[in-house]
Backbone as ProteinMPNN parsed JSONL, in Angstrom:
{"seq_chain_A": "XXXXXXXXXXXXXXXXXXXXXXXXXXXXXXXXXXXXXXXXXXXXXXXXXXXXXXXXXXXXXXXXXXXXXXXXXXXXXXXXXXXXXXXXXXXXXXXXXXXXXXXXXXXXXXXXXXXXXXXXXXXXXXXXXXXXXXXXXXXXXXXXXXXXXXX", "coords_chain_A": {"N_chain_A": [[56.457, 34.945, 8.344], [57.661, 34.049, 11.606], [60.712, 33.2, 13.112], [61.48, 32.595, 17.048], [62.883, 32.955, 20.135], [61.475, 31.424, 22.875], [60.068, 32.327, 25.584], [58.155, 30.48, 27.262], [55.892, 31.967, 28.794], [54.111, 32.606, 27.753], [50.356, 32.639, 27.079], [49.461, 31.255, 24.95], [51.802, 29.336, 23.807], [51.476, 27.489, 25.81], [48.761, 26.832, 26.033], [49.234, 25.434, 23.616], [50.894, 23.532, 24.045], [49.314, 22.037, 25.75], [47.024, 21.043, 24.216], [49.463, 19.57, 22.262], [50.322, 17.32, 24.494], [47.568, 16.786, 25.327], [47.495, 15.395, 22.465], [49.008, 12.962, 22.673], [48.431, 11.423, 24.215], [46.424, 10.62, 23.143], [47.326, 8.956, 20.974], [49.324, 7.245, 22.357], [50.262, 4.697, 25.138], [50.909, 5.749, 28.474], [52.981, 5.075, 29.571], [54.72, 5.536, 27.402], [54.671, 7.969, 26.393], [56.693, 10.893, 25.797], [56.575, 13.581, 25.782], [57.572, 16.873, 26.967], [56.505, 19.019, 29.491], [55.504, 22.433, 30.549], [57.178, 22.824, 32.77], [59.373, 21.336, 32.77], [60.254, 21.864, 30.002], [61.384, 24.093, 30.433], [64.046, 23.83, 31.812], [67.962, 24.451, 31.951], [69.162, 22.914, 29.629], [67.931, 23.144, 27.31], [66.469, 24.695, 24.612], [64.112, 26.64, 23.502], [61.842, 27.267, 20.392], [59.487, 29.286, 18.641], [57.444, 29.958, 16.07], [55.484, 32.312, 14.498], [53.227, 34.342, 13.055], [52.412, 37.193, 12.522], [50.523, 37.878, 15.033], [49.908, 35.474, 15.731], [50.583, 32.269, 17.128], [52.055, 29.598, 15.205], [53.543, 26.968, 15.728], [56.145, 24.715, 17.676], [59.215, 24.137, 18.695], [62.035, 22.545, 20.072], [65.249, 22.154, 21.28], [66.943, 19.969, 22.913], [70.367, 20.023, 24.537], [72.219, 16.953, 25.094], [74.826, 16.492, 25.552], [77.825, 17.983, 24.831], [78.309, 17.179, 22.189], [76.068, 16.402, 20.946], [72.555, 16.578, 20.618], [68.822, 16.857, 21.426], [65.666, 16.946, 19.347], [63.177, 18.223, 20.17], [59.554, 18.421, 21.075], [57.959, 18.968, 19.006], [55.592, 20.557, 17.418], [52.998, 21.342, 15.413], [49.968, 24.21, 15.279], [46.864, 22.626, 15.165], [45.391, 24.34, 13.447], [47.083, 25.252, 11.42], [48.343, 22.878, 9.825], [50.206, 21.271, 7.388], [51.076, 23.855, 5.946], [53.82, 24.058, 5.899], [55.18, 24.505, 8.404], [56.483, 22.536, 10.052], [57.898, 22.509, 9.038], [59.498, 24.248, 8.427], [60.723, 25.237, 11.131], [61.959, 22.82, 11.49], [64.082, 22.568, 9.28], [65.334, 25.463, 10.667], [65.973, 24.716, 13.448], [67.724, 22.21, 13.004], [69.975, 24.023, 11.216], [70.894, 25.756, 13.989], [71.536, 23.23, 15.561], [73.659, 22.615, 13.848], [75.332, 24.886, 13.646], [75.858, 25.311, 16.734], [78.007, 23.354, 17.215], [77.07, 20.401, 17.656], [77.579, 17.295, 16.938], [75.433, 15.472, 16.259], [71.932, 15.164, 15.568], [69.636, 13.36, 17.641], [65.777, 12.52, 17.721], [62.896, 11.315, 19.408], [60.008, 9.829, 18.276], [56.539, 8.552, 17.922], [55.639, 5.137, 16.9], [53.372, 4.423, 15.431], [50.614, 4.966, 13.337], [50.144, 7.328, 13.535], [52.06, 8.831, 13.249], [53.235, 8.994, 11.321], [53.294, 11.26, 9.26], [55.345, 12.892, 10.325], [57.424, 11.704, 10.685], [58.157, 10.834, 8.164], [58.986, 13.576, 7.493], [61.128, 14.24, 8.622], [62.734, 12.087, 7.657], [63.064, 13.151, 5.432], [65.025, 15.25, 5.67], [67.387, 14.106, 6.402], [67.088, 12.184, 8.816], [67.898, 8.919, 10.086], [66.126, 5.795, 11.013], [67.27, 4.352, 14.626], [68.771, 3.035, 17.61], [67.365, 3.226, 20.774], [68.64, 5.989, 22.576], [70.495, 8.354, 25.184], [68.388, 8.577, 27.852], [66.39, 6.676, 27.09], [64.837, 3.404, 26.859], [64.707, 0.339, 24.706], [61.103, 0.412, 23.078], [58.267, -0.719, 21.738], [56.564, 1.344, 21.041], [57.52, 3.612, 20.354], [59.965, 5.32, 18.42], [63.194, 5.645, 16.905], [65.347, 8.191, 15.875], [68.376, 9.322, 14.35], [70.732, 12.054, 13.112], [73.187, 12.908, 11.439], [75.678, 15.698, 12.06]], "CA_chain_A": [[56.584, 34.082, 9.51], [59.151, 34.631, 11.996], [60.86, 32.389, 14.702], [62.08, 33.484, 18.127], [63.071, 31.996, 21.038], [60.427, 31.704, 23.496], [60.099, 32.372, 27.139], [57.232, 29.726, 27.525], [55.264, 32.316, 29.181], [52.719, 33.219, 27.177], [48.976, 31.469, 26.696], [49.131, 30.513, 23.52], [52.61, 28.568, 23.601], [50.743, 27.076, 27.523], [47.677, 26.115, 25.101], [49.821, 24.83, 22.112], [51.587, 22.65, 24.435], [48.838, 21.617, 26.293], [47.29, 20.538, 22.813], [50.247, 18.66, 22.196], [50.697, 16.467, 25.418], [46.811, 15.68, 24.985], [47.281, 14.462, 21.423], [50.209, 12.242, 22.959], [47.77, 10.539, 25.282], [45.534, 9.691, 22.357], [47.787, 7.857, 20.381], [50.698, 6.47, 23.108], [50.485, 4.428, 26.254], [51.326, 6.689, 29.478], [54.755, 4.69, 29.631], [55.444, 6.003, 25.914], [54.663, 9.33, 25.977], [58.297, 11.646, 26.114], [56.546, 14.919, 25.973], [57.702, 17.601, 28.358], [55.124, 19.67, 30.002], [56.055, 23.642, 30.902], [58.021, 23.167, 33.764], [60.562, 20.119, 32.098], [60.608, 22.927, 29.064], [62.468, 25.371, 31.074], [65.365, 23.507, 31.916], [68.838, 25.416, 30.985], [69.821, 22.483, 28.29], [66.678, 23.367, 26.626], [65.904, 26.273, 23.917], [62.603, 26.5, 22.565], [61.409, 28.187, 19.404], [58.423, 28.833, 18.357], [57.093, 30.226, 14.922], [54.958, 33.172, 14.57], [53.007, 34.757, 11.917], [51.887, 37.889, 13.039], [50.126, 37.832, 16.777], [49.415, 34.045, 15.748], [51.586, 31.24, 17.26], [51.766, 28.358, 14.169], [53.817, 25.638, 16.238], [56.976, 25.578, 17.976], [60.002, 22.918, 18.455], [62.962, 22.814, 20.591], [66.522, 21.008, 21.172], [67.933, 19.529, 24.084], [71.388, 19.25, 24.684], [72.826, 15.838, 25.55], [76.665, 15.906, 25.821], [78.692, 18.729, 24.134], [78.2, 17.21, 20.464], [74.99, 15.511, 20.561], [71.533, 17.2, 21.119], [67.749, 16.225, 21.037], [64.641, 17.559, 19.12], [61.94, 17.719, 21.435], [58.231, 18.982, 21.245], [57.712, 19.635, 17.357], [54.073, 20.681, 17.347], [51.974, 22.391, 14.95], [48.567, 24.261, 15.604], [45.758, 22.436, 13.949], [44.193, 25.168, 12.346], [48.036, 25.058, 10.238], [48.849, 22.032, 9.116], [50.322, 21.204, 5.892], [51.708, 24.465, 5.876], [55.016, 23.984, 6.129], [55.453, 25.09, 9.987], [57.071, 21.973, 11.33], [59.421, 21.983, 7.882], [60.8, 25.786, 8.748], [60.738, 25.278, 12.678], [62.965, 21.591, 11.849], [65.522, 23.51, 9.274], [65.897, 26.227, 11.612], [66.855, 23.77, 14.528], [68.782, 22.102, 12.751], [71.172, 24.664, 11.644], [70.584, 26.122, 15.136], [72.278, 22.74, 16.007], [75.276, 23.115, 13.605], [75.99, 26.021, 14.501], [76.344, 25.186, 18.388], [78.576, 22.66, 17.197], [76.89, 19.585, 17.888], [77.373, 16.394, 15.494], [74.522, 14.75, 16.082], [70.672, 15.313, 16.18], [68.519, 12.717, 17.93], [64.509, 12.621, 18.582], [62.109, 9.717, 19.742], [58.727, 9.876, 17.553], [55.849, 7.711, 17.977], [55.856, 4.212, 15.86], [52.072, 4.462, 15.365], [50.328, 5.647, 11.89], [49.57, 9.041, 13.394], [53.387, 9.659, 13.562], [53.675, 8.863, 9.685], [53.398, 12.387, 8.68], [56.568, 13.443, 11.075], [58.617, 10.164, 10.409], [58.784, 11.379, 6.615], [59.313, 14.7, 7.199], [62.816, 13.13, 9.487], [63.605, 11.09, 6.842], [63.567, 14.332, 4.366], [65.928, 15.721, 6.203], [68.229, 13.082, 6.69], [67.186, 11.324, 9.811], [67.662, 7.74, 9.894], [66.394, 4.922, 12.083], [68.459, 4.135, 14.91], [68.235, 2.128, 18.441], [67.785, 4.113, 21.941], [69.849, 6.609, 22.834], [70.307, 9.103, 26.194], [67.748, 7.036, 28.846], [65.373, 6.104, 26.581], [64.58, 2.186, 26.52], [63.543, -0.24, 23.656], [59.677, 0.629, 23.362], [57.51, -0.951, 20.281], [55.519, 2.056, 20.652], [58.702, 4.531, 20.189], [60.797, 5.107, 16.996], [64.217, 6.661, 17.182], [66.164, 8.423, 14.546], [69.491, 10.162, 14.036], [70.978, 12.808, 11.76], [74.877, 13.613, 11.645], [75.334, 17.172, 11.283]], "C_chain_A": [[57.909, 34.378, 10.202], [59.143, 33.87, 13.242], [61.574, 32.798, 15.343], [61.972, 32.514, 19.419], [62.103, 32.405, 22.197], [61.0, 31.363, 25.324], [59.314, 31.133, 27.959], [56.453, 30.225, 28.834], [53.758, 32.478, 28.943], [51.848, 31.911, 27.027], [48.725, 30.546, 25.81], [50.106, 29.673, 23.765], [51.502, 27.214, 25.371], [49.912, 26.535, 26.413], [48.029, 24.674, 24.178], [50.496, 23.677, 22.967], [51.031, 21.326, 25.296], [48.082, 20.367, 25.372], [48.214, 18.957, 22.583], [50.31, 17.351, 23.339], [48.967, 15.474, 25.393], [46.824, 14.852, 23.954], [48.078, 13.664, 21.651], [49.184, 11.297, 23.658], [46.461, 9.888, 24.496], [45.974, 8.743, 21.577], [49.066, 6.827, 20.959], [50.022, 5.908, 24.428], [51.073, 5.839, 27.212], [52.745, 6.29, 29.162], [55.625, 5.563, 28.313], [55.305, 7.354, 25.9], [56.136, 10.044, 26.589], [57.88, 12.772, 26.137], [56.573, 15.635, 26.828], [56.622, 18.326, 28.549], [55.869, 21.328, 30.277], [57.152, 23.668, 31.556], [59.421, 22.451, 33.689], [61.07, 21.409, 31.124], [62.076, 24.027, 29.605], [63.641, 25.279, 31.736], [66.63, 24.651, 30.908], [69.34, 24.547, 30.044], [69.218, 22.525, 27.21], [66.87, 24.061, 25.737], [64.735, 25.729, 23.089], [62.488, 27.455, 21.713], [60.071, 28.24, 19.398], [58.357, 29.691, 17.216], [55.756, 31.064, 14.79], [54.469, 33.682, 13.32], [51.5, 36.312, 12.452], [51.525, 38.039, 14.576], [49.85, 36.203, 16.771], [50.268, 32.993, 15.784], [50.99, 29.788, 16.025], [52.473, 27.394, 14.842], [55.333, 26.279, 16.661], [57.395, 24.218, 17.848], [61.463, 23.378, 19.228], [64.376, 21.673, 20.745], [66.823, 21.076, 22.644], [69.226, 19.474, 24.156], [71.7, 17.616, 25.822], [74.168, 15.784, 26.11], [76.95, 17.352, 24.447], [78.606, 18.71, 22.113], [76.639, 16.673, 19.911], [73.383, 16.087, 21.351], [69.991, 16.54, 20.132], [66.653, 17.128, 20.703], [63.549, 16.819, 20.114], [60.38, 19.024, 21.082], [57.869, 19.659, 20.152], [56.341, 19.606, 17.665], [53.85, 21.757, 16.541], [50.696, 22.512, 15.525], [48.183, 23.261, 15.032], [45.721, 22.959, 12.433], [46.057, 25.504, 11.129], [48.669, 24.103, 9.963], [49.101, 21.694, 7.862], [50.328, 22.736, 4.982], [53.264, 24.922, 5.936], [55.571, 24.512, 7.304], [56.591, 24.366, 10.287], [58.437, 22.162, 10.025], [60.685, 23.403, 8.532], [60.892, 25.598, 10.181], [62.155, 24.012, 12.419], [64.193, 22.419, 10.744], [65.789, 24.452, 10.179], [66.685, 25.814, 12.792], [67.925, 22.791, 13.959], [70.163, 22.709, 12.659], [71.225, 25.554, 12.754], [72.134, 24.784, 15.596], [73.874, 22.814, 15.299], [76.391, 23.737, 14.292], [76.564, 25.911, 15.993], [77.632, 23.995, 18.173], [78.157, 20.74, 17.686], [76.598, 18.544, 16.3], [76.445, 15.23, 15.241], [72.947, 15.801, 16.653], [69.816, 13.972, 16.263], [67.082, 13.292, 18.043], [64.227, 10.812, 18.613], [60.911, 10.787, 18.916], [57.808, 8.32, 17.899], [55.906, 6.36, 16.676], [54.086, 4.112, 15.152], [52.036, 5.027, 13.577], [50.435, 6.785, 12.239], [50.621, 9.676, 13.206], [54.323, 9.308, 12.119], [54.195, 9.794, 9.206], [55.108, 12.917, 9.331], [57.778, 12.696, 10.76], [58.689, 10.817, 8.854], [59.256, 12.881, 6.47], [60.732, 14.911, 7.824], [63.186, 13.161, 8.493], [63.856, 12.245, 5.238], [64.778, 14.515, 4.552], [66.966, 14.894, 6.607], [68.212, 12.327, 8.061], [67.512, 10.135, 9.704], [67.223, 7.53, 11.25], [67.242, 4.737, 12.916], [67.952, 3.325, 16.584], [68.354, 3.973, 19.838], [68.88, 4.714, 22.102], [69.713, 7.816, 24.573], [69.637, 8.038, 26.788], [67.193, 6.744, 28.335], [65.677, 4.577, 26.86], [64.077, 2.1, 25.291], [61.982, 0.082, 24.213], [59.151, 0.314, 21.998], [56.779, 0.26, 20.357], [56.624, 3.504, 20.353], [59.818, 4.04, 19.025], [62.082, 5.995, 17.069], [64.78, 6.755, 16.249], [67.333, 9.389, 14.826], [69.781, 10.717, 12.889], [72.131, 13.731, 12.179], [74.838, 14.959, 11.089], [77.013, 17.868, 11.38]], "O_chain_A": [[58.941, 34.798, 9.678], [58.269, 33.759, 14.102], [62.498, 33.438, 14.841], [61.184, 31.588, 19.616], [61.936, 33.596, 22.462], [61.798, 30.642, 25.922], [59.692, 30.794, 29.08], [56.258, 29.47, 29.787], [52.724, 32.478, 29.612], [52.188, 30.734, 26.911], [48.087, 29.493, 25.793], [49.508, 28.663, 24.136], [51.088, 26.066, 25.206], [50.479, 25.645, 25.778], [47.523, 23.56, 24.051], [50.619, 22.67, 22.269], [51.572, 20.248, 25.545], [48.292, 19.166, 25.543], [47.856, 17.783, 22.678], [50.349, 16.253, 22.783], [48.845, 14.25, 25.416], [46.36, 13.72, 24.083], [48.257, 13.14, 20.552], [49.437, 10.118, 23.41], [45.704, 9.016, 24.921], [45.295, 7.738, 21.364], [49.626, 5.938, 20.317], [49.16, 6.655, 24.891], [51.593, 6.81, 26.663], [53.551, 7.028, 28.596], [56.76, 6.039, 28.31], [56.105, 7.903, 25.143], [56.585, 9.743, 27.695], [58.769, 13.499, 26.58], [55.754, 15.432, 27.725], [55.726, 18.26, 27.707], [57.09, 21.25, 30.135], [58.104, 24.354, 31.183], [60.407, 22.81, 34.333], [62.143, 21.952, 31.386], [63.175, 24.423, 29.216], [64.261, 26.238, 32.194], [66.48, 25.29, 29.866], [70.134, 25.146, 29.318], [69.697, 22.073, 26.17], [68.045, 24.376, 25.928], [64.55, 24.771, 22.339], [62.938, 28.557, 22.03], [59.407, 27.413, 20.023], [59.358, 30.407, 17.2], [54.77, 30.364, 15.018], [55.235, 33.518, 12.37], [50.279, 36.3, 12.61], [52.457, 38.366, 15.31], [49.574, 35.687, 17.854], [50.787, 32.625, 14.73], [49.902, 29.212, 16.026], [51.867, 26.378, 14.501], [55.794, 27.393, 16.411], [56.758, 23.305, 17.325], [61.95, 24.48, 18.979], [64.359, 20.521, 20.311], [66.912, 22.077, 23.356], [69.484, 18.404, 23.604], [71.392, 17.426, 26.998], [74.501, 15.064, 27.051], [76.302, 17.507, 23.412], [78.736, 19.552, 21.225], [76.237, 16.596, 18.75], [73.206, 15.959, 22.563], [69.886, 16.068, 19.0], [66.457, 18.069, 21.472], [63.241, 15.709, 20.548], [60.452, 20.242, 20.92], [57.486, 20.827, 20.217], [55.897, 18.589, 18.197], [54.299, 22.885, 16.743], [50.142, 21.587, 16.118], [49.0, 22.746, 14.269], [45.851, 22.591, 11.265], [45.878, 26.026, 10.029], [49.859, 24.363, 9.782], [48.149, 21.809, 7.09], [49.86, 22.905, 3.856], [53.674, 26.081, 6.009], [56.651, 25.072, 7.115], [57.608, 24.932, 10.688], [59.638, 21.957, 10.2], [61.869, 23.494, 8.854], [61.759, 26.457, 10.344], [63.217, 24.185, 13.017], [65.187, 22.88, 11.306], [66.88, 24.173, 10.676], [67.751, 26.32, 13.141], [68.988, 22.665, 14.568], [71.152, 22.43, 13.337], [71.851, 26.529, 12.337], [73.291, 25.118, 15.847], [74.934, 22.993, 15.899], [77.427, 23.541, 14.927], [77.641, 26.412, 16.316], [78.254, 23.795, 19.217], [79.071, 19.979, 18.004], [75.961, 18.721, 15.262], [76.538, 14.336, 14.4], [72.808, 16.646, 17.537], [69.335, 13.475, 15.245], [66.999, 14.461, 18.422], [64.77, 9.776, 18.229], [60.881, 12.018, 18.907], [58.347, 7.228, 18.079], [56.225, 6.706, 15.539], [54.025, 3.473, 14.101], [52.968, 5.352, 12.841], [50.844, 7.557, 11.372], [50.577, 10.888, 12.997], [55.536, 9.338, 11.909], [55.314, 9.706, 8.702], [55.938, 13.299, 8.506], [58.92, 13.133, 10.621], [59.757, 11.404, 8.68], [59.822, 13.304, 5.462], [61.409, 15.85, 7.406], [63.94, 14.056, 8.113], [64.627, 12.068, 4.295], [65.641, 14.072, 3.795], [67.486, 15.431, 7.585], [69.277, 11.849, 8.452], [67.404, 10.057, 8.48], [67.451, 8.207, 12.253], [68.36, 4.852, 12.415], [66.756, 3.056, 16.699], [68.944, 5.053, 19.825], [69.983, 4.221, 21.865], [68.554, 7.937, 24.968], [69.92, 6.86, 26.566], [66.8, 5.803, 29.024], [66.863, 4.379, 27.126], [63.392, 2.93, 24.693], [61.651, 0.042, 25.398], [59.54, 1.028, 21.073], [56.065, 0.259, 19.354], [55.978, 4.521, 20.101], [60.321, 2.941, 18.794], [61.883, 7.182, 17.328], [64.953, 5.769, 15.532], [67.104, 10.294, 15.628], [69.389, 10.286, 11.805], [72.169, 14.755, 12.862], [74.255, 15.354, 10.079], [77.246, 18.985, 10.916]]}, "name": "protein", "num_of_chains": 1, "seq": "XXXXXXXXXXXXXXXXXXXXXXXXXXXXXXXXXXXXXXXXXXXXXXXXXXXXXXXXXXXXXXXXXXXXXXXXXXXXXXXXXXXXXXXXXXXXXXXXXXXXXXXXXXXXXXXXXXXXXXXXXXXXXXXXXXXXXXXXXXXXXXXXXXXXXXX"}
């Protein structure tokens, strides 16, 4: 498997993302959904990865910067057809020390509060996320869960 920073040209990542933003609209209100779409992606505070295994995109995941020390995971998605492969685990160490490295001492995301966002919320809290209240513009949202992780 091998991750690389992506252009968000290609079909498959366009698919995989597309994917993603519908499964957002099955389990969130419109108001709740935070997922960017292609053209949000390609901002310059952005970098996207994505995770590769041969010609076959397995999921991708990217960071935002916020402010000089403090940056946000954004758009963790696995395919389907690999789940419970450990995709989103090597895509979230990699961004992590990704963020180290840049020097930033914090990593935020927002995750859904729902059951479906069980599996992701423990795989956070592996990694040392905690709970934590809004941060950047977000608002309170019962349907939104926010976590931090000092780095």
């Amino acid at each position: 498997m091998k991750i690389r920073i992506d252009d968000l040209q290609g079909p498959e990542i366009a698919a995989l993302l597309e994917d993603h933003l519908h499964s957002m609209t099955l389990h969130s209100p419109p108001e709740s959904i935070h997922a960017l779409d292609l053209d949000k992606l390609r901002k310059p505070e952005i970098t996207f990865w994505t995770l590769w295994e041969n010609d076959e995109l397995l999921g991708c995941g990217a960071i935002k910067e916020l402010d000089p020390t403090h940056a946000e995971l954004k758009s963790m998605k696995t395919d389907s057809k690999h789940l419970r492969k450990g995709v989103a685990e090597k895509l979230l160490v990699h961004i992590i020390e990704e963020a180290r490295g840049r020097g930033y001492e914090q990593i935020s995301l927002e995750t859904g509060s729902m059951d479906a966002f069980v599996p992701a919320r423990r795989l956070y809290e592996k990694y040392g996320f905690e709970e934590c209240g809004p941060f950047g513009d977000y608002e309170l949202d019962a349907n939104s869960l926010f976590m931090v992780k000092g780095l």
